[in-house]
Backbone bond lengths (Angstrom), bond angles and torsions (degrees), N, CA, C in turn:
res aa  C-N    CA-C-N  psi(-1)  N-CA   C-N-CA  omega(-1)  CA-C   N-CA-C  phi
1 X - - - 1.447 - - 1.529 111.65 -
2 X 1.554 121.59 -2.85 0.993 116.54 -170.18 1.556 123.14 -72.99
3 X 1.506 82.92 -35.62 1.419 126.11 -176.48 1.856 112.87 -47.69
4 X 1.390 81.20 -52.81 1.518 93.20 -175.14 1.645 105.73 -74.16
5 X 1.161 98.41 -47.82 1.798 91.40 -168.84 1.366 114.81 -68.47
6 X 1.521 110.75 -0.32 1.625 118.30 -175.65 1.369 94.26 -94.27
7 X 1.948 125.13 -48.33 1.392 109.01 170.82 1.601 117.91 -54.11
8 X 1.803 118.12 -47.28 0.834 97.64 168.30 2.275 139.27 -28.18
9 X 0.942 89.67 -77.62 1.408 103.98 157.72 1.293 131.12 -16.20
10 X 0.851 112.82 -55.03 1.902 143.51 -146.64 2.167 83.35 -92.73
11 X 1.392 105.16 -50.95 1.185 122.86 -146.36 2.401 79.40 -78.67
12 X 1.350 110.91 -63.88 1.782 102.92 171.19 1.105 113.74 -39.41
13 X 1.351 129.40 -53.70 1.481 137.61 -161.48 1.821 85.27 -62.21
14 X 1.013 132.86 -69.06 1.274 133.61 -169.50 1.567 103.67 -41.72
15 X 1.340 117.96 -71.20 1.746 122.62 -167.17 2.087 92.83 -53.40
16 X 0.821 131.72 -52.25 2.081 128.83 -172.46 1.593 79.61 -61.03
17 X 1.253 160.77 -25.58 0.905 119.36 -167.84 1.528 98.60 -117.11
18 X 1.416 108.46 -7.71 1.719 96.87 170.30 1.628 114.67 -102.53
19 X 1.170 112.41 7.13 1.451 132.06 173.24 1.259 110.44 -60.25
20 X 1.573 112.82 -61.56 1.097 138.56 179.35 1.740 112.90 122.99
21 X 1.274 99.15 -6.09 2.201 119.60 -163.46 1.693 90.49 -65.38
22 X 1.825 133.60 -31.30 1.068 119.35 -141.64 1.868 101.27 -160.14
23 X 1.349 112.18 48.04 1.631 108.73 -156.31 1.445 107.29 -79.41
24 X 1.224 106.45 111.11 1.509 127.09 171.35 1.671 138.72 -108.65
25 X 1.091 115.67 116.04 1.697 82.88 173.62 1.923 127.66 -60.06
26 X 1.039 105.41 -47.43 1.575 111.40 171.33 1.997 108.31 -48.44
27 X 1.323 128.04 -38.30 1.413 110.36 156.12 0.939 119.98 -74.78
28 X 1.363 134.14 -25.54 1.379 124.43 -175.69 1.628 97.79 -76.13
29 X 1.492 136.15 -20.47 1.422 124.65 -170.31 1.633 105.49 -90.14
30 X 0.999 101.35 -35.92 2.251 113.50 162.78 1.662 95.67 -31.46
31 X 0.845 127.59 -83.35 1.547 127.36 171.15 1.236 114.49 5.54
32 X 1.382 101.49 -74.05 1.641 119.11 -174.65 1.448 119.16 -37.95
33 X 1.329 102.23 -59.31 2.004 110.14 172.43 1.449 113.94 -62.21
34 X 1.341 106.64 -0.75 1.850 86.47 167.60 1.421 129.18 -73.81
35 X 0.977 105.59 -46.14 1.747 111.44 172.73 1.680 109.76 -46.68
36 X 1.656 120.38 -54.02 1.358 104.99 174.45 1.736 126.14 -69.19
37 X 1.339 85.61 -8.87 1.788 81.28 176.78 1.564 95.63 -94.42
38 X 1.236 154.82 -18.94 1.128 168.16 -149.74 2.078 99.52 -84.73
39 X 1.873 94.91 -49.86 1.106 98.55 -160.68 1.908 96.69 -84.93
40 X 1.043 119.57 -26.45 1.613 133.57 -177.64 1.122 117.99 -79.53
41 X 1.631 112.76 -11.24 1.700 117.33 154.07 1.215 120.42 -83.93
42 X 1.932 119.18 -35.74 1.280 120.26 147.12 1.453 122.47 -39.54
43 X 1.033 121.63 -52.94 1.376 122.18 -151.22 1.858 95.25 -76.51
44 X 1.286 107.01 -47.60 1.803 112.75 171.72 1.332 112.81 -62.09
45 X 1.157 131.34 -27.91 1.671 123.30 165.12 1.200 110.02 -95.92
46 X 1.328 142.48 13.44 1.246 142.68 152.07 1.519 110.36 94.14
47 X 1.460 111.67 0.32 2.189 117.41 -174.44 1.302 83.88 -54.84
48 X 1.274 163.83 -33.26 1.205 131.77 -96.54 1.232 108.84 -113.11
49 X 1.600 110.91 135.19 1.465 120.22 -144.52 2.003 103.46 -70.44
């Protein structure tokens, strides 16, 4: 669950800085780690292609 609530996270930090409410580079780089945490929740519940 960690996993998720960190994509969770990762995934807000992204929208305040694509909102425009909070423009950062460090939220805009949060973004980036979603896909590998995306694929490492696959891979821990077993989807994984």
């Amino acid at each position: 669950m960690a996993l998720v609530r960190w994509a969770v996270i990762a995934l807000q930090q992204a929208e305040r800085h694509n909102s425009g409410a909070e423009p950062s580079l460090e939220l805009a780089l949060t973004a980036h780690v979603v896909p590998e945490l995306e694929a490492e929740i696959l891979i821990m519940t077993g989807d994984n292609p």
